[in-house]
C-alpha positions in Angstrom: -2.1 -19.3 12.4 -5.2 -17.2 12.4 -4.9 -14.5 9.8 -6.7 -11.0 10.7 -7.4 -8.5 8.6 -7.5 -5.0 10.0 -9.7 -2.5 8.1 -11.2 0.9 8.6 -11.6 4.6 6.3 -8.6 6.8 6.5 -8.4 8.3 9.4 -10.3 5.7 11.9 -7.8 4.7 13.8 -6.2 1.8 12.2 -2.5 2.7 12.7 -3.1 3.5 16.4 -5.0 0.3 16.4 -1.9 -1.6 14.9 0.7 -0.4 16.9 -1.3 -1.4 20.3 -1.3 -4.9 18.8 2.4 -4.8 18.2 2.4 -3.5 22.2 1.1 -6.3 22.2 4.0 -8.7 20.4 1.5 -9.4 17.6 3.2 -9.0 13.8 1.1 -6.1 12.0 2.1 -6.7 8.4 1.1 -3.1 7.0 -0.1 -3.0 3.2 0.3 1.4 3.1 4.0 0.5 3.8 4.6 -2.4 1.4 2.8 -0.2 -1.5 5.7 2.6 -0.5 8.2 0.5 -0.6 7.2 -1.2 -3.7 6.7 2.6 -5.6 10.6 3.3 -4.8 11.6 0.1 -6.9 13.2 1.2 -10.3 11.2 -1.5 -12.0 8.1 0.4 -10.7 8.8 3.4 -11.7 9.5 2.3 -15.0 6.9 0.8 -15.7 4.4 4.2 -13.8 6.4 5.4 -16.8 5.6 3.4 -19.5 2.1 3.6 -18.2 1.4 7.5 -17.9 4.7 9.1 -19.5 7.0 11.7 -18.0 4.0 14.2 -17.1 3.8 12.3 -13.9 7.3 12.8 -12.7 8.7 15.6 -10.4 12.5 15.9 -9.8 13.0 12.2 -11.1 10.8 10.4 -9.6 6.6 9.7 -10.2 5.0 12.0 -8.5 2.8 10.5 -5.5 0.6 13.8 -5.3 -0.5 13.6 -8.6 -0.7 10.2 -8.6 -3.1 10.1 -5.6 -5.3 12.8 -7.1 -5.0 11.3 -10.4 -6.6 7.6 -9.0 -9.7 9.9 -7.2 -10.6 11.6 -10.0 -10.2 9.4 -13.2 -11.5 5.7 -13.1 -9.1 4.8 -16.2 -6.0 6.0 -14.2 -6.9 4.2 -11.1 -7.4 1.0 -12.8 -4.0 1.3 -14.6 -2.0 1.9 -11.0 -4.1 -1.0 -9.2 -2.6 -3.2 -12.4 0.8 -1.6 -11.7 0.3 -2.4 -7.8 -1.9 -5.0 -6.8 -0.2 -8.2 -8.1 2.9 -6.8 -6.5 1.2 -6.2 -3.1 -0.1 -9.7 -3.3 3.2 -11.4 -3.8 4.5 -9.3 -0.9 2.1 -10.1 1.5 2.3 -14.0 0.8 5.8 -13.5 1.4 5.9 -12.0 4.5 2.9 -14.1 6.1 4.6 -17.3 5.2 7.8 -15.7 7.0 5.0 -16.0 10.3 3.3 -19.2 9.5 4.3 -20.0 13.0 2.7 -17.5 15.0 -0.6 -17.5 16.5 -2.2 -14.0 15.6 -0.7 -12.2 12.3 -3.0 -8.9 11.4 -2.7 -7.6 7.7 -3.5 -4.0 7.9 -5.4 -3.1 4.6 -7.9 0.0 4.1 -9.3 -1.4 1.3 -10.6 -5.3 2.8 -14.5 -4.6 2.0 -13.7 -2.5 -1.4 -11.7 -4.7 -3.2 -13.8 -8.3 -2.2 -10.8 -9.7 0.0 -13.0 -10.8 3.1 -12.1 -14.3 2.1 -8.7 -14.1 2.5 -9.1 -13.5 6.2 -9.8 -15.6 8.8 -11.5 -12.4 10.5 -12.0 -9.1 9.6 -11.4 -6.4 12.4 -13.5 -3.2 11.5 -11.9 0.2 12.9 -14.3 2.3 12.8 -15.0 6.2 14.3 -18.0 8.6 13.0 -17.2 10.7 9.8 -16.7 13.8 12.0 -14.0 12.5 13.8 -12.3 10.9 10.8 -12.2 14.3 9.2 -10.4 16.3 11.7 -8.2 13.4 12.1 -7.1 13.5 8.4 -7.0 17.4 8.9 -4.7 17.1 11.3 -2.7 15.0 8.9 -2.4 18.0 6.7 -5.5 16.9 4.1 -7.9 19.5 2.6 -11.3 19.4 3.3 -11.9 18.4 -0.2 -9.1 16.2 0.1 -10.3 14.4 3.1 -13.7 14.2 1.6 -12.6 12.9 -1.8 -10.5 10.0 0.0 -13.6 8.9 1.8 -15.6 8.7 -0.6 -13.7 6.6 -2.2 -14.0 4.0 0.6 -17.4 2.2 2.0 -18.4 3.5 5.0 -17.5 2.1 7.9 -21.2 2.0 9.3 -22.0 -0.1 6.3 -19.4 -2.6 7.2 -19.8 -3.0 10.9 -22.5 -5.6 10.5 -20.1 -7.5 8.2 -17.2 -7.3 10.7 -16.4 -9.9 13.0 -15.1 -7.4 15.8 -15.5 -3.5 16.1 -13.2 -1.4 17.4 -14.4 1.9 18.5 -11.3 4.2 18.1 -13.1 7.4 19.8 -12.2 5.2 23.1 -9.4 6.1 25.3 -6.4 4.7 24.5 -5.9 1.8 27.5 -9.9 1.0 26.7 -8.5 -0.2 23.3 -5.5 -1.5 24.5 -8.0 -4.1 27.6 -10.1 -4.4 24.8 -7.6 -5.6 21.8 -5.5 -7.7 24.7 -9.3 -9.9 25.6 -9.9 -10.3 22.0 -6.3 -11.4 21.1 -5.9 -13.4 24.0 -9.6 -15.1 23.1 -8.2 -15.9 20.3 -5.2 -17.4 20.6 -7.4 -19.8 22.9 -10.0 -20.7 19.4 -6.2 -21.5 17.8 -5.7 -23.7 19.8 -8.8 -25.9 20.2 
């Protein structure tokens, strides 16, 4: 198995990126979803309670909002929901890439490959990547404030830093079946390295 990771800023294309590869009857394990699906656990959001106190709850549950802001604007805060987090994610990922030891490709999709040190765990790193411009009126059109947007990116290296790190680019300003030849070569490529 050659394990991919599949990186980008918000709003550079990744998901669009990681549902062609599924198109393309490739697992996309995605780390956004495990993170939401680990935050609905009771255990979780006990412990987000333990940790911050009922301030950040809304109608019973920790507040996601706040949360978020909370993480971009106070170091402290965002240290204590990594600690909350990250050794969850981690279990869950080994989990569910053992559960595809046998397949060729699997692609982790994580925002946050170059930030937090994890190029090691790849085989590859596969950059998204789209100019700043573009990303904004993409997370605009996700319903994100300007300061929002710009907050969340500048929490995150930018992509043109990374593309010399990356072992492939993917240029998501491209038309959609662009991307989709493009991702189908390299996948196919490969599968062909796997095997020698």
């Amino acid at each position: 198995m050659i394990l991919i990771g599949l990186t980008g800023n918000a709003g550079s294309g990744k998901s669009t990126v990681g549902n062609i590869l599924r198109e393309l009857q490739h697992t996309v394990i995605d780390v956004d979803l495990i993170v939401d699906e680990l935050y609905e656990l009771d255990e979780v959001q006990a412990e987000i309670h333990d940790v911050f106190g009922p301030c950040v709850f809304k109608d019973g549950a920790a507040d996601k909002d706040l949360l978020r802001t909370m993480i971009f604007s106070q170091e402290t805060a965002k240290a204590k929901i990594e600690q909350i987090f990250h050794p969850r994610v981690h279990r869950t990922l080994a989990h569910r890439v053992a559960e595809h030891k046998h397949e060729e490709l699997v692609f982790i999709e994580h925002p946050l490959i170059y930030e937090k040190g994890l190029v090691s765990d790849f085989d590859q790193v596969w950059l998204c990547h789209a100019p700043r411009d573009v990303k904004m009126i993409r997370l605009a059109e996700r319903g994100l404030s300007l300061k929002g947007a710009s907050n969340l990116l500048a929490n995150q290296i930018p992509s043109e830093q990374s593309v010399s790190k990356a072992d492939i680019v993917i240029d998501t300003t491209k038309p959609l079946e662009s991307m989709k030849v493009t991702l189908a070569i390299e996948c196919a490529r490969n599968k062909t390295i796997g095997v020698a």
